[in-house]
C-alpha positions as CSV (number, residue, x, y, z in Angstrom):
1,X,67.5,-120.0,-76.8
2,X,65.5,-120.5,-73.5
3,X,63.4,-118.0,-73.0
4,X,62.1,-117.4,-68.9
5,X,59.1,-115.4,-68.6
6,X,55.3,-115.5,-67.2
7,X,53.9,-112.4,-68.8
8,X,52.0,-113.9,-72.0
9,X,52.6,-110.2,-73.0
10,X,55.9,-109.5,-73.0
11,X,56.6,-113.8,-74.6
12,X,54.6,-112.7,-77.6
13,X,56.7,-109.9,-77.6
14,X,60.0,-111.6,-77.3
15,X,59.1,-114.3,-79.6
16,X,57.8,-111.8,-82.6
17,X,61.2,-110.3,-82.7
18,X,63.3,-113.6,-82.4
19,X,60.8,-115.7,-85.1
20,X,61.5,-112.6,-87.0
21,X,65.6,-113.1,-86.8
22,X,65.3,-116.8,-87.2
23,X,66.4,-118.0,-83.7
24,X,64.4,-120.5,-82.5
25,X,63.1,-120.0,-78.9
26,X,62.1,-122.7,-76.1
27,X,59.6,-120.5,-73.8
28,X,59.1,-121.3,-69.7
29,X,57.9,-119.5,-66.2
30,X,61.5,-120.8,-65.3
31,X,59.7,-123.9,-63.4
32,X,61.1,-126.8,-65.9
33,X,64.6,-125.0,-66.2
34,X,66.8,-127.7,-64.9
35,X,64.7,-129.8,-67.0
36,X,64.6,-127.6,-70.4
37,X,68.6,-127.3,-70.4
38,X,68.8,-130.9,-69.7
39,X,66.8,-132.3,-73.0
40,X,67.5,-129.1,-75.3
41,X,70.9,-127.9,-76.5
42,X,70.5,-124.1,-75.5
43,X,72.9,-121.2,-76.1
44,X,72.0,-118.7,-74.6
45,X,68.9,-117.5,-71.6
46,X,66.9,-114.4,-71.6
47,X,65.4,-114.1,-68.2
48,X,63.5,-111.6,-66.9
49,X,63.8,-110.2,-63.3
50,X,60.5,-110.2,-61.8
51,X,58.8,-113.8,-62.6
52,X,55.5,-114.3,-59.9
53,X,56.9,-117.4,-58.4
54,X,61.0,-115.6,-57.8
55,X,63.4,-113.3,-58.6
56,X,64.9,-114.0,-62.2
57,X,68.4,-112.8,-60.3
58,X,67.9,-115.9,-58.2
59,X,67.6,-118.5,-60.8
60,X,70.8,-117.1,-62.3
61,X,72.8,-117.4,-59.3
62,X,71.9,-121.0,-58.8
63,X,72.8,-121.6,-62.8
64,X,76.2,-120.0,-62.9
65,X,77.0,-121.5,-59.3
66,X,76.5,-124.9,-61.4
67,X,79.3,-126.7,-63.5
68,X,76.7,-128.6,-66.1
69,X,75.3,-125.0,-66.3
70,X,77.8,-121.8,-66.3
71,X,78.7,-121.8,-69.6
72,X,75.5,-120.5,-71.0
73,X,75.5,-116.8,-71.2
74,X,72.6,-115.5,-69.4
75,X,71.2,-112.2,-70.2
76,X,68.5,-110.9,-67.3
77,X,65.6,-108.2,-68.9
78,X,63.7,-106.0,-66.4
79,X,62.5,-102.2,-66.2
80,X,64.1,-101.8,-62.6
81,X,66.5,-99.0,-62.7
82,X,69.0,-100.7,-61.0
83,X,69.3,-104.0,-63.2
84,X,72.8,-103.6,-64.5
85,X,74.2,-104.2,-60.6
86,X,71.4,-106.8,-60.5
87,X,72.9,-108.5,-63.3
88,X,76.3,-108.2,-62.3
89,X,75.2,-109.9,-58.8
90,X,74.0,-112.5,-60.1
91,X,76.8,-113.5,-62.4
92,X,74.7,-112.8,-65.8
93,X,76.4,-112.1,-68.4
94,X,74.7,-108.7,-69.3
95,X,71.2,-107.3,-69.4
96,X,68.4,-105.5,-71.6
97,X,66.2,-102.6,-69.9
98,X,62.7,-102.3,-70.5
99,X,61.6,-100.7,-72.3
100,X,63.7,-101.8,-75.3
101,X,63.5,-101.7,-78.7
102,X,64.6,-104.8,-81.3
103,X,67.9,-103.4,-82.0
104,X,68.3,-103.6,-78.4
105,X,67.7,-107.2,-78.1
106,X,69.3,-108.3,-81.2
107,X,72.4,-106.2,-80.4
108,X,72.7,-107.8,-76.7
109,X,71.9,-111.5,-78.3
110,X,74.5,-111.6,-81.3
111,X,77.4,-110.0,-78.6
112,X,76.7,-113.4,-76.5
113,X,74.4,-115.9,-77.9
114,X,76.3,-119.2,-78.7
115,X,74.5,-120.4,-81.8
116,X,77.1,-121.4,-84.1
């Protein structure tokens, strides 16, 4: 899993839970992400809305407007109210609200993350 976020923060956060459930994680600010899905087989994105450098949003457009790149679910994470329509926009395939809780982000990973 690729995981797109520059809050040190909230990555420590996201990777406690995901260590915790075995799934191995590939962190970035969403800079190298052309370059990550290129030299790492990765099932599924978690990308949060509001990165310093662009809109998460943005970045997901550009992936699902991609043929090398559709196919992997992307799943956007934000504390804006209106991120479902945000996610829908953008072509993700389905979003987690901060705040969350793990069930949250386990229950929104297993429904799409390809790792079988």
């Amino acid at each position: 899993m690729l995981y797109v976020e520059d809050d040190s923060e909230m990555q420590g956060l996201i990777m406690d839970i995901l260590d915790y459930e075995g799934i191995e994680v590939i962190m970035d600010t969403g800079k190298n992400l052309y370059r990550l899905l290129d030299e790492h087989e990765v099932g599924m994105i978690l990308m949060d809305e509001n990165l310093r450098w662009c809109q998460g949003s943005d970045l997901c457009k550009q992936l699902k407007s991609l043929n090398n790149y559709q196919h992997v679910p992307v799943i956007m994470i934000s504390g804006l109210w209106d991120i479902p329509s945000i996610a829908l926009e953008c072509g993700a395939d389905g979003y987690i609200r901060k705040p969350f809780d793990m069930y949250d982000i386990m229950s929104t990973i297993n429904l799409h993350y390809a790792h079988s």
